[in-house]
N, C-alpha and C positions, 0 to 999 in steps of 0.2 A: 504493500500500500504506500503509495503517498502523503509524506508528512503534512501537516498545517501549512508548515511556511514553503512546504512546495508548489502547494494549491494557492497559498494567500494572494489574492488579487493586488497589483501596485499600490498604492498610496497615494495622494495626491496632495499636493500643497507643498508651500516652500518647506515647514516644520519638519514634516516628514523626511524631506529629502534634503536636507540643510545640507550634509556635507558632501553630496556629491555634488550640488546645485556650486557650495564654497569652490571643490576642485574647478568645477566648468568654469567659474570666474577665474580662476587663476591660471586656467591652460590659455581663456581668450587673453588674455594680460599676456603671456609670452606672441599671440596671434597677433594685436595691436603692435607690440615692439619690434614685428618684423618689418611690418610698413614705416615703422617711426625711426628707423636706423638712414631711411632714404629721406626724407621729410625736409629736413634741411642742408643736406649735402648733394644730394644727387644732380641738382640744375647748376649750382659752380662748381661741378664735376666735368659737365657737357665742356665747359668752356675752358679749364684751366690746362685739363689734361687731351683732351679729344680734338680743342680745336671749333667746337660748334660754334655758329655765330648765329644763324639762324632760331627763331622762338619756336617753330611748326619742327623742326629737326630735334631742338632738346624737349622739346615735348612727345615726342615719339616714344618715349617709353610708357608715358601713361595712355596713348592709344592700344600701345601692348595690354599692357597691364590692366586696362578696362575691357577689353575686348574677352579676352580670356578670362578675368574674374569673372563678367555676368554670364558667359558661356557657363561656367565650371559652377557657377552659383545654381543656374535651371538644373543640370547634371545630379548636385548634390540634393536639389527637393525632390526630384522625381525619384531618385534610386535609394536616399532613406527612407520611402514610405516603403521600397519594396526590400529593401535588404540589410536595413538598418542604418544605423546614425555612428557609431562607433569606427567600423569598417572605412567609412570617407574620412573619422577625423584622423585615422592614423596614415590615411593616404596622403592626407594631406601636407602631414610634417614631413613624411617624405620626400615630397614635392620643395619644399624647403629648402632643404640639404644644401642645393647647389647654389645658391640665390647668392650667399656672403662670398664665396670663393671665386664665383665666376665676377663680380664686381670687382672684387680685389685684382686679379689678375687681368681681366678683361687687355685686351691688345688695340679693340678699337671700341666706337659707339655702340655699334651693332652687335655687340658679345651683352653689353650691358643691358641695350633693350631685349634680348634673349634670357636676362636673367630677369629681366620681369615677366615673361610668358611663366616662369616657375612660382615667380611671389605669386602671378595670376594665379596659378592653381593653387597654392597654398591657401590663399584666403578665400577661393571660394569655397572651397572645402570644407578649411577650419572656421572661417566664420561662421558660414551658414551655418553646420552640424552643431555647435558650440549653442547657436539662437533657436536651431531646433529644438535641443536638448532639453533648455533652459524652459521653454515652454512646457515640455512635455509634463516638466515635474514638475509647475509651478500650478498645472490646471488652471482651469479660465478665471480664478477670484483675484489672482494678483498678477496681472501676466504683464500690464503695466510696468510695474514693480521691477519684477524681474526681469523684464527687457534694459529698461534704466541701469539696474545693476552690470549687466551684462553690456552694454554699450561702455556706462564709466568706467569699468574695468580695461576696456580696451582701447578706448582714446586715452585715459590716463597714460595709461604704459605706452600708445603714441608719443604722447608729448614728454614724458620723460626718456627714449629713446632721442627724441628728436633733438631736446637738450643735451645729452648726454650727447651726441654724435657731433653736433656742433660745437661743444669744448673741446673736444679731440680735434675735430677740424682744424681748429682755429689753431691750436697747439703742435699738433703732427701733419697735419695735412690731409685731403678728404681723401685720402689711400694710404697704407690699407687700415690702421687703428680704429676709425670710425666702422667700418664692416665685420671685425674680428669681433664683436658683439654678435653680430648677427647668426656669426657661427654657435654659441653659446647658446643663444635664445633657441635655434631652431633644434638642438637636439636635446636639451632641457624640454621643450614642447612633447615631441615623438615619446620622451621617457615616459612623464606626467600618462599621456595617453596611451600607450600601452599597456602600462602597468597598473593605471590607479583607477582611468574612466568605466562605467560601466555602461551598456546598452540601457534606451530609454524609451524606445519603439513601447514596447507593453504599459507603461504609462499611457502614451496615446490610444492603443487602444483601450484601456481601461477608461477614459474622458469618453474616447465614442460610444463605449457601452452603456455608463451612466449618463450622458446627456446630450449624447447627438443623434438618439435615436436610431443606434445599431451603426454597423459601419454600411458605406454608401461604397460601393467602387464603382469609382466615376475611371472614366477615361483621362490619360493627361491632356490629350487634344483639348478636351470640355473646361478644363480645369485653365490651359491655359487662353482660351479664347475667353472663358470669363472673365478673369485677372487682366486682360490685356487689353479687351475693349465692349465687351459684350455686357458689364457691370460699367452705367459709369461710376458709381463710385470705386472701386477698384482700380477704374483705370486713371481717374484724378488723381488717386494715391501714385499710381505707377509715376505718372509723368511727374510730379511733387520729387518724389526720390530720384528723378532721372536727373532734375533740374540741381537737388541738393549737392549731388556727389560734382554735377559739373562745378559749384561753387567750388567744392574740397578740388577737384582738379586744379581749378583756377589757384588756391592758395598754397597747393604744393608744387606746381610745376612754374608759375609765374609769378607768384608775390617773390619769392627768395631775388628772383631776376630784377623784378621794381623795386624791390629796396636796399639793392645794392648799386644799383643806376644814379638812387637817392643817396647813398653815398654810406649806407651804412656797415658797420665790419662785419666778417661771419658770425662772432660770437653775438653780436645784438641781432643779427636776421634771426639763429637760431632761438634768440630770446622770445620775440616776437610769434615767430613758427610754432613755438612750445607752447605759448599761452592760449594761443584759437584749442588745441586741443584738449589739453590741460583743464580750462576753465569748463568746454564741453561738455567732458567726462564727468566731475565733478556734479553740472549744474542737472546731469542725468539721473544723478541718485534721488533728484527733487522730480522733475519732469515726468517722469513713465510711471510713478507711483501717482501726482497729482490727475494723470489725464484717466486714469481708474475710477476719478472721484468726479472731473467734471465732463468727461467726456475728450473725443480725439479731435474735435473739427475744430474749435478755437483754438486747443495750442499750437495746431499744425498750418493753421492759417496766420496765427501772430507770427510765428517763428519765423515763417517764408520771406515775411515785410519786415521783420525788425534784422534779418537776413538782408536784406537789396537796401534795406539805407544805410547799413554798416559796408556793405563791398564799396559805395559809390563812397563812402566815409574815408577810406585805403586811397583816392584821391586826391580828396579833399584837404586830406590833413597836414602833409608837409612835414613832417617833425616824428621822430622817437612817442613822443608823449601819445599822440592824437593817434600814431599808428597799434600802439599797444589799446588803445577806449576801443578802433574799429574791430583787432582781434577779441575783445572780450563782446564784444555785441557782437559780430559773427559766432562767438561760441555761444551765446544765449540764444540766438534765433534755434542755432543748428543743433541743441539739446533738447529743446522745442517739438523737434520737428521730427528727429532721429529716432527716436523707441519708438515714438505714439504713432510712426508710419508701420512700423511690424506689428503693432497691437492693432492697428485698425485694421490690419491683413487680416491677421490673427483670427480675432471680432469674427469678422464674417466668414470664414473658411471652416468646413467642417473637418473632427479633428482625425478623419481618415485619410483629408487628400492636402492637410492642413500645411505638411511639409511641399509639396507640391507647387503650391499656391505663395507660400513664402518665397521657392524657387522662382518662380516667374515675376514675384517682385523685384526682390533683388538682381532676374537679369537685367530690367527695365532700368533699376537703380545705378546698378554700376558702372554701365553703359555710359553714364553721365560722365565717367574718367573718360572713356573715348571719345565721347561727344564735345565735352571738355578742351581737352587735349587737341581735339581737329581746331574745335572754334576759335578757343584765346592763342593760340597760335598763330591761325593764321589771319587773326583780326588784330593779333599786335604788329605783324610784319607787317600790313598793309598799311595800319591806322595808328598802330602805335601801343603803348603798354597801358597807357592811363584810358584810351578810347576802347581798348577787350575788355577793361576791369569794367567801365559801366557799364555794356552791354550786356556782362554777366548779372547785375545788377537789376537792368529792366527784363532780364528775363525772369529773375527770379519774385517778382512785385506782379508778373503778368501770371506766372505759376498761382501765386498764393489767393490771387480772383478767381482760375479754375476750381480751387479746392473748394472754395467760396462756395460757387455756383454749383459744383458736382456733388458733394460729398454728403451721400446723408448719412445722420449716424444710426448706430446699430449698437445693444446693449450685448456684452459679452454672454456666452450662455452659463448660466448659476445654476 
């Protein structure tokens, strides 16, 4: 016979699952730190070492690097509902591996944009799997919450990466000291998850059992034609996070370049770079727990516009002081806006195809690094550095009217 605790059905809620919920924060923490070791080094890399003069050329890595995260993102929703969540996060670190060595060594541009086709698959991997998880076992009453959690955990470790690599910078030079982190981070991550994570699939099904009225298998075709445009509120959500990450592109592939134009030294770019995320993270432990309380369409409609007058702010400001007030209101809109865009996925998706549907957000999301990446590129070489930074600006104030107009809410299921 079968013991109790063989038969026992999952648990649900953070209480229950406090310490694996703790670990998944701290694996996404080394996930974050892998993106944040480039954050501030990698655009006065293009130029110091490579020779790039072009903005649409040293931005090519995050065409990479978007391209293949939202690919690798859909991949990882569709194939954890069917073969679990665990399995993609340890693929993921693998994917890793090579990210810090081929920077270090890299011979020309193009070895280095090849090492972000790898960061690409790391993060979509690990992140996504990491925000599956976290749902799984947080069940629909705090999912809020624990999205928040799980964001700050991993822009923090951004922005302290980001710091960290820029003192090194500025001290050794952006080769190789600032990347020999990154070697650390990525097999500290693979350990953590192989050894310690467990499988969380049966949590989801244990939510569809009690509250979603059985499981549904839906097709992904159905799953992602909803998500994409057949829901509009769904697909308001989609293009809101397409438009987001285009902002994060814009501040890690071209602020580091305008504020060094403006005259400032690496260790203050990095200062600067470190606090948009930093402050994010931080202001997520607040945000994804409050939008549980009032709802997702207000914070994600404020965040978007207090988002587009802090980019045009990066402008306007002229000075250290005024550029550090524009990163901290970018980090406010974009903490705003960042969890309570997966909870309102979340919200409406049922908890069978639940993973699925998070995948097709985030490929729509991350896309925004590509999207990104093409536009302020090739809108600075045309028009200039300060004429791409507004235009990312009125896109994102014309986003946050969509959300407006599209988005109805929907109460999680209790």
């Amino acid at each position: 016979m079968r013991s109790t605790a063989e038969t026992q059905a999952p648990r649900l809620g953070l209480g229950a699952n406090w310490r694996q919920f703790v670990l998944l924060v701290v694996v996404n923490a080394f996930v974050g730190a892998m993106v944040g070791i480039e954050r501030t080094v990698l655009p006065l890399l293009a130029k110091r070492d490579f020779g790039v003069a072009s903005a649409s050329a040293t931005l090519s890595f995050l065409v990479a690097f978007g391209v293949v995260k939202a690919a690798t993102n859909l991949a990882a929703g569709h194939f954890s509902d069917r073969y679990g969540r665990k399995p993609l996060l340890v693929l993921g670190w693998v994917a890793a591996l090579p990210v810090a060595p081929m920077i270090i060594w890299a011979p020309s541009w193009s070895v280095v944009v090849a090492a972000n086709v790898f960061l690409g698959v790391n993060q979509g991997l690990a992140w996504s799997t990491t925000v599956i998880m976290k749902v799984d076992l947080a069940g629909p009453k705090r999912r809020g919450l624990a999205l928040g959690l799980n964001e700050a955990a991993g822009y923090g470790a951004v922005a302290i990466a980001a710091f960290v690599t820029g003192q090194l910078a500025a001290r050794y030079g952006p080769r190789p000291a600032p990347f020999l982190l990154g070697i650390v981070i990525a097999v500290s991550g693979l350990l953590l998850s192989v050894c310690f994570v467990r499988e969380t699939r049966g949590h989801a099904e244990e939510e569809a059992r009690r509250y979603g009225n059985g499981t549904i298998h839906r097709r992904f075709r159905a799953t992602f034609a909803d998500t994409t445009f057949r829901d509009p509120s769904l697909s308001s959500l989609c293009q809101a996070g397409l438009v987001n990450n285009l902002n994060d592109a814009m501040v890690w592939g071209l602020l580091p370049l305008f504020l060094a134009r403006e005259g400032l030294s690496v260790g203050r770019i990095g200062v600067v770079t470190a606090i948009y995320p930093a402050s994010w993270g931080l202001a997520q432990l607040v945000t994804g727990a409050w939008s549980d309380r009032v709802g997702r369409k207000p914070l994600i409609v404020a965040g978007l516009w207090v988002q587009a007058l802090s980019i045009v702010g990066f402008v306007l400001a002229g000075a250290l002081t005024g550029w550090v007030v524009a990163a901290l209101g970018m980090a406010l809109g974009t903490a705003l806006v960042y969890p309570t865009l997966i909870a309102a996925i979340s919200d409406r998706a049922h908890p069978s195809s639940r993973a699925s549907a998070i995948g097709v957000y985030r490929l729509w999301r991350d896309l925004g690094y590509a999207v990104g990446g093409l536009l302020v590129g090739f809108a600075s070489d045309s028009l200039g550095m300060s004429s791409a930074i507004v235009i990312v600006g009125v896109l994102t104030a014309v986003s946050g009217a969509v959300v407006a107009g599209c988005l109805r809410e929907v109460q999680p299921r209790l």
